[in-house]
C-alpha positions as CSV (number, residue, x, y, z in Angstrom):
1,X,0.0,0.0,0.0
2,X,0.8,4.0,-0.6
3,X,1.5,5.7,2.7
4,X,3.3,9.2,3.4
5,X,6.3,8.7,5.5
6,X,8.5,10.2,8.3
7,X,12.0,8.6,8.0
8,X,13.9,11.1,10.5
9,X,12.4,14.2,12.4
10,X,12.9,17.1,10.3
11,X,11.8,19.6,8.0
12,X,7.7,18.5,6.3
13,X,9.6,18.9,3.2
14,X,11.9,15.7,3.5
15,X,8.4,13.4,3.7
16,X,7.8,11.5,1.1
17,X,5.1,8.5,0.2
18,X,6.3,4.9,-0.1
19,X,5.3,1.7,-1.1
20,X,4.9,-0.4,2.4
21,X,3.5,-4.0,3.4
22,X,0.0,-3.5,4.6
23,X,-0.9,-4.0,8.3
24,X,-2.6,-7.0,9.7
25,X,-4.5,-6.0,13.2
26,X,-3.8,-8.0,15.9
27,X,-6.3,-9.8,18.4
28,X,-7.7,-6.1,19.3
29,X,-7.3,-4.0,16.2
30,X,-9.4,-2.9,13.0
31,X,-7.6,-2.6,9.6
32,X,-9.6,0.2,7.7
33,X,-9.1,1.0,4.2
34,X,-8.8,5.0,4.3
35,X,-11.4,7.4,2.7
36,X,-10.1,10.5,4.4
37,X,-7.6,11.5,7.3
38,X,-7.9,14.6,8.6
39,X,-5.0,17.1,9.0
40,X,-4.4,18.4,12.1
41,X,-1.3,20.9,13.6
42,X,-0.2,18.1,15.8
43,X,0.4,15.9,13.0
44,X,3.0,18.9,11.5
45,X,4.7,19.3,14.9
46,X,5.1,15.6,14.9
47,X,7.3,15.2,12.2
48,X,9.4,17.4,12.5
49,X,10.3,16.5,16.3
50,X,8.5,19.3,18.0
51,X,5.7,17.4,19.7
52,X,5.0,16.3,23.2
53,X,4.8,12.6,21.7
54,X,7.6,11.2,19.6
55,X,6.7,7.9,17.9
56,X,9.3,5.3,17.0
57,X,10.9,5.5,13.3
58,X,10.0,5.3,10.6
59,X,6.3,6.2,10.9
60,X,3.3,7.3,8.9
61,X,1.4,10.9,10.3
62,X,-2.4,11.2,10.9
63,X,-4.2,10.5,14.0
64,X,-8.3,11.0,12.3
65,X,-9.5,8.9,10.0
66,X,-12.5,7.6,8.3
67,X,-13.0,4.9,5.9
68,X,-14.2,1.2,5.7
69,X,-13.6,-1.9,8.0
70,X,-11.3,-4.5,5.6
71,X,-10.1,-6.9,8.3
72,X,-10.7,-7.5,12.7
73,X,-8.3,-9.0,15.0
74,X,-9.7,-12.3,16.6
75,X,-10.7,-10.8,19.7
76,X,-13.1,-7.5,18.1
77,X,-16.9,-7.6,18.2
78,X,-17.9,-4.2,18.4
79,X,-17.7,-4.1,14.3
80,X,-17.0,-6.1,11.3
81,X,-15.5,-6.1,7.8
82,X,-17.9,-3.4,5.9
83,X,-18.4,-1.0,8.4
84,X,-18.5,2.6,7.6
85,X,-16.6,4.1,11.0
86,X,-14.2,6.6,12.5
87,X,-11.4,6.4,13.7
88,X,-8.7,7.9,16.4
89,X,-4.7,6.7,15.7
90,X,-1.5,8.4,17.6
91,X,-0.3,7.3,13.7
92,X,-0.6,5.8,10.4
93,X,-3.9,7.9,8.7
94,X,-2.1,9.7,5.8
95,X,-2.2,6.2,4.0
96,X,-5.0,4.0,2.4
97,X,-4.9,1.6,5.3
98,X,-4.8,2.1,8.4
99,X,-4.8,0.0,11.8
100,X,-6.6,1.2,14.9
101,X,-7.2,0.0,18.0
102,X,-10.9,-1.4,18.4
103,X,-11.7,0.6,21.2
104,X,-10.9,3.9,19.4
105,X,-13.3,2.8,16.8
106,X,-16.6,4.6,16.6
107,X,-19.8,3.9,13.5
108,X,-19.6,7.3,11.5
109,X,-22.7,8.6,12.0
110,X,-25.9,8.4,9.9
111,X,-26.3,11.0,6.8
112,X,-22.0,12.0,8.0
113,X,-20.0,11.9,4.7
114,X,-16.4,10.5,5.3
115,X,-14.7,13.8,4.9
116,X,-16.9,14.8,7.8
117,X,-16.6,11.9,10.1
118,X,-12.6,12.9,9.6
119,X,-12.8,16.7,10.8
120,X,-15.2,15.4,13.8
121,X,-14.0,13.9,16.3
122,X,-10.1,15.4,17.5
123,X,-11.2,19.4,17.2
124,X,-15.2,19.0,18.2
125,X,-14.2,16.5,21.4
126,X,-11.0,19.0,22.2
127,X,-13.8,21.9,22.2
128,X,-16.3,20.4,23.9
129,X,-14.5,19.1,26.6
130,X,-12.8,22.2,26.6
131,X,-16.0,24.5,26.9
132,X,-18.0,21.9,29.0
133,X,-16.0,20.1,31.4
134,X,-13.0,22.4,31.4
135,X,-14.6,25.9,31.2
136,X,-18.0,25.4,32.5
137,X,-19.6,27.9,29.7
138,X,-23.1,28.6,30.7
139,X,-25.4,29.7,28.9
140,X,-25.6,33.6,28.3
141,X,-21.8,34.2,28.9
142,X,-19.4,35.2,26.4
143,X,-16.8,33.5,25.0
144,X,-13.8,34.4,23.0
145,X,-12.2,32.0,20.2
146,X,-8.7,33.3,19.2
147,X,-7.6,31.4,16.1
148,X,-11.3,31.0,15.3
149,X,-11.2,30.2,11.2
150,X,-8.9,27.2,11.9
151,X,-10.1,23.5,13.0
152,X,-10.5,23.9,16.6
153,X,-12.1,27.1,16.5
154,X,-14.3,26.5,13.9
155,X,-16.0,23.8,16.4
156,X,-15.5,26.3,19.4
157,X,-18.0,28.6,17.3
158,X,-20.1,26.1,16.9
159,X,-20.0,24.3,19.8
160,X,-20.1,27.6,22.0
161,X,-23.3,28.5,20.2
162,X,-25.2,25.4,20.7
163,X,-24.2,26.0,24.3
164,X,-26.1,29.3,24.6
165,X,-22.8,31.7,24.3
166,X,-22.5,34.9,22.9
167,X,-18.8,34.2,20.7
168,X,-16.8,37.2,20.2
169,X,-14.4,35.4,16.9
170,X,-11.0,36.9,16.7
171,X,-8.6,35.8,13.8
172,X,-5.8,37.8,11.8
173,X,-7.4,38.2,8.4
174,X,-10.8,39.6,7.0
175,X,-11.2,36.3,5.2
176,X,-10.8,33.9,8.4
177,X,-13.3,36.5,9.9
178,X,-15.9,36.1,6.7
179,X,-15.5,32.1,7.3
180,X,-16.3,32.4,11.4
181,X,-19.5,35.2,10.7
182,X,-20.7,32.1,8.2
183,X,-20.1,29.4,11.1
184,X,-22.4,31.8,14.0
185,X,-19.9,33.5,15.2
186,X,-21.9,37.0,16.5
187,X,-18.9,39.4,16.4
188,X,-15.1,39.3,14.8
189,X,-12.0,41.0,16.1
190,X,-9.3,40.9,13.5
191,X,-5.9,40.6,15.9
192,X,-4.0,41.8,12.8
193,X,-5.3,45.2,12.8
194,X,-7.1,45.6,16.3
195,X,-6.0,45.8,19.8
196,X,-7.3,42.5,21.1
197,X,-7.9,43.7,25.0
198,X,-9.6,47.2,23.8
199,X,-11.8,45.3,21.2
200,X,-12.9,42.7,23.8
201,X,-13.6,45.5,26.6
202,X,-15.6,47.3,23.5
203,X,-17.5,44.4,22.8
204,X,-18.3,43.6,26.4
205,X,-19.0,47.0,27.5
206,X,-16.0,47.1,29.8
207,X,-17.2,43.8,31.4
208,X,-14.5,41.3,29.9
209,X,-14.7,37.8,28.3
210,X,-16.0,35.3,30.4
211,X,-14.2,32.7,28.2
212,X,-11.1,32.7,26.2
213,X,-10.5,29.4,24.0
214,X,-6.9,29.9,23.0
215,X,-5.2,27.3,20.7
216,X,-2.9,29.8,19.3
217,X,-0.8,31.5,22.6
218,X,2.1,33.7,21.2
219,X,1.8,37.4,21.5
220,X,-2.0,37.0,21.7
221,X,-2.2,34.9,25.3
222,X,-1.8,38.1,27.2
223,X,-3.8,40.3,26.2
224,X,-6.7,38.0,26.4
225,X,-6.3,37.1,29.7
226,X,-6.0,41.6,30.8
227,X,-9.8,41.3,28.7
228,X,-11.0,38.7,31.1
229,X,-14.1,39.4,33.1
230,X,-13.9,38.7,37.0
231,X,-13.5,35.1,37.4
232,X,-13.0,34.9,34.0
233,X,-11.2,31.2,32.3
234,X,-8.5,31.5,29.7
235,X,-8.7,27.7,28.2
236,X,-5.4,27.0,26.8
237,X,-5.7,24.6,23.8
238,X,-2.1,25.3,22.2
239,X,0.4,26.9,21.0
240,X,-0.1,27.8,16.7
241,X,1.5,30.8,17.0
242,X,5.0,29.0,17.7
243,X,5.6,30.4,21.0
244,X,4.6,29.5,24.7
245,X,3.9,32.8,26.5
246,X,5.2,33.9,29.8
247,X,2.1,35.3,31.9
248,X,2.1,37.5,34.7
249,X,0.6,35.4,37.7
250,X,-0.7,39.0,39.1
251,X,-3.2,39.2,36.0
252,X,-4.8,35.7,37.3
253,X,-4.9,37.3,41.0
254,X,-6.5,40.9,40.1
255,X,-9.7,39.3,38.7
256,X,-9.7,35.8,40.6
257,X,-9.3,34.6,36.9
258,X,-8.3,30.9,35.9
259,X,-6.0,29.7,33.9
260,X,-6.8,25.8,32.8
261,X,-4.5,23.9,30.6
262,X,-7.0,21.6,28.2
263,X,-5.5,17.6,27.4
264,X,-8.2,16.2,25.7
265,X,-6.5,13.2,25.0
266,X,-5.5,12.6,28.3
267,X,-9.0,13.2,29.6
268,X,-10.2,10.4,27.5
269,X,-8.3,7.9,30.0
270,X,-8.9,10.0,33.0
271,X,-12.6,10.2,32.2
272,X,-14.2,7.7,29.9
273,X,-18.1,7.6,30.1
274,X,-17.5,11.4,30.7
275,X,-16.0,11.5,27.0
276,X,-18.4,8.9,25.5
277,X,-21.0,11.3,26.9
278,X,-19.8,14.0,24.7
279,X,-19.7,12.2,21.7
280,X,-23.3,11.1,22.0
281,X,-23.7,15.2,22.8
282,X,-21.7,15.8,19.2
283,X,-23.6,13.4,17.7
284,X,-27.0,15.2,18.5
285,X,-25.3,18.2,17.9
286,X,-24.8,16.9,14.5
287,X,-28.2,15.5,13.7
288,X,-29.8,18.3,14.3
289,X,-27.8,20.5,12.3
290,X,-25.9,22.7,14.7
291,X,-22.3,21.3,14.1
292,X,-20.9,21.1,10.7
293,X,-17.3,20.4,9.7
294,X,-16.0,22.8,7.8
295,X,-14.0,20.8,5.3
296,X,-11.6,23.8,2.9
297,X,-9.6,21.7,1.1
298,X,-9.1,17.8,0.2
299,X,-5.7,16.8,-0.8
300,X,-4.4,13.9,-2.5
301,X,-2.1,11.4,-0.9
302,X,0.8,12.7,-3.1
303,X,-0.1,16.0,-1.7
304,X,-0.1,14.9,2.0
305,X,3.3,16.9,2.4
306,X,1.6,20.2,0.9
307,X,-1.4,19.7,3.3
308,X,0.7,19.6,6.6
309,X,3.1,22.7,5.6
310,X,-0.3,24.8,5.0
311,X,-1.3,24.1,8.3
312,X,2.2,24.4,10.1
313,X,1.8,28.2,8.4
314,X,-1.6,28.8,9.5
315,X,-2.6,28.7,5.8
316,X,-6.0,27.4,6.5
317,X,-9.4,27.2,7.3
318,X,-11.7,25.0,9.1
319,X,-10.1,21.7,8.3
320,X,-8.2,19.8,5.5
321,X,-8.2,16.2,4.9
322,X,-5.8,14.0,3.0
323,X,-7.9,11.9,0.3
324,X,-5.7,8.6,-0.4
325,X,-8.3,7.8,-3.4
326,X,-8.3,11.0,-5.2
């Protein structure tokens, strides 16, 4: 089979796809054959080194997939050879097969198409966990998404909306801002050209953001957390911008505001009918048409490489997924 591969950490650049034996899932894995892998900025840091989790060499990126069940291991009931399903992996997506473990196997949801089912799970469960279980956004409060044309704050929109929020949407481009307006977003602050505290003060009335989702830190961390209302929550997703900021503990004191670091991932273990809770929540969500996946751009398996330098530069909106079949 084709798969895109990371030989050494380094530059996206050096990737390249190979011809390599196909996998064959053990007692509690699914093979799937891949109709679409979502691209995600983990999946950029990754290769080149710069991530928190550094998988053994060689290895193929891509962590969301969906596609078709080829093959179970002896020991899987939960689905069979046929199924239409998504699927999380720490690796292996940007290829036309992939092996996951059964238990991170989900059926993609009725009327979801399989670029969809990609984009779903990894940015609508970090955001909902996120706004829900991390933030506590009621209903009424308002809430802040810096970086909000990219994956994760597209479903922050979205997900804040369904929540009852007011979201203030704050991204560097009139574009990004076009795209979050389209998604629900009920006001825009373009970071590029506006002062990020003034405009969120503005928009509050002086009051502050009750909420700041921030996946992008950098120079923008700070002054989001100086717009924060008393007892405001800055949630703090990641790190886009390149940079982890250094923040004055006395801005966390002043207000009694919070600062809560967001693992997703990690809450998964830590919290599982918690999670499965908010994927039946999602899926709802879904059905009755109050998430969508914002799907940009579908790139071909030869293009993998292309797909994870536009999103290490912050090239794109919503999501993009990696079609091995195109």
């Amino acid at each position: 089979m084709k798969a895109l591969v990371c030989e050494a950490f380094g530059p996206i650049a050096n990737l390249a796809v190979k011809d390599i034996p196909s996998p064959v899932p053990g007692p509690k894995q699914v093979l799937i054959e891949v109709k679409s892998a979502a691209v995600n900025f983990p999946d950029a840091l990754m290769v080149q080194g710069l991530y928190q989790v550094k998988p053994p060499l060689p290895f193929t990126p891509g962590a969301e997939i969906a596609g078709v069940v080829t093959a179970v291991g002896a020991e899987v009931t939960q689905c069979k050879p046929g199924d239409r399903v998504i699927a999380l992996t720490s690796t292996g997506g940007f290829a036309e097969e992939c092996l996951a473990e059964a238990h991170r196997v989900l059926p993609l949801p009725a009327g979801m198409d399989f670029d969809s089912g990609a984009a779903l799970v990894l940015t609508y469960c970090t955001s909902l966990h996120a706004l829900k279980d991390c933030g506590h956004l009621q209903p009424g409060e308002t809430l802040v998404v810096l970086g909000a044309a990219g994956g994760v704050g597209v479903s922050a929109i979205e997900i804040g909306k369904a929540m009852g929020a007011r979201v203030v949407a704050a991204a560097s481009t009139a574009d990004k801002l076009d795209l979050c307006r389209r998604v629900g977003a009920d006001e825009t602050v373009n970071y590029g050209t506006e002062n990020l505290k003034d405009r969120i003060n503005e928009l509050t009335g002086g009051k502050g953001a009750d909420v700041v989702y921030d996946p992008v830190g950098g120079p923008y961390t700070e002054p989001a957390v100086r717009a924060l209302a008393w007892r405001g929550r800055l949630l703090i997703i990641g790190f886009a911008a390149g940079e982890i900021p250094k923040i004055p503990l006395n801005l966390a004191l002043l207000k009694e505001r919070s600062l809560v670091g967001v693992y997703w991932g990690d809450s998964t273990r830590h919290d599982p009918a918690g999670h499965l809770a908010n994927l039946r929540q999602l899926n709802d969500w879904f059905a009755a048409g109050k998430i969508r996946p914002v799907v940009s751009e579908r790139f071909s398996l030869d293009a993998a490489r292309d797909a994870l330098a536009a999103i290490a530069n912050r090239q794109v909106k919503g999501k993009i997924v990696v079609v091995p079949g195109a």
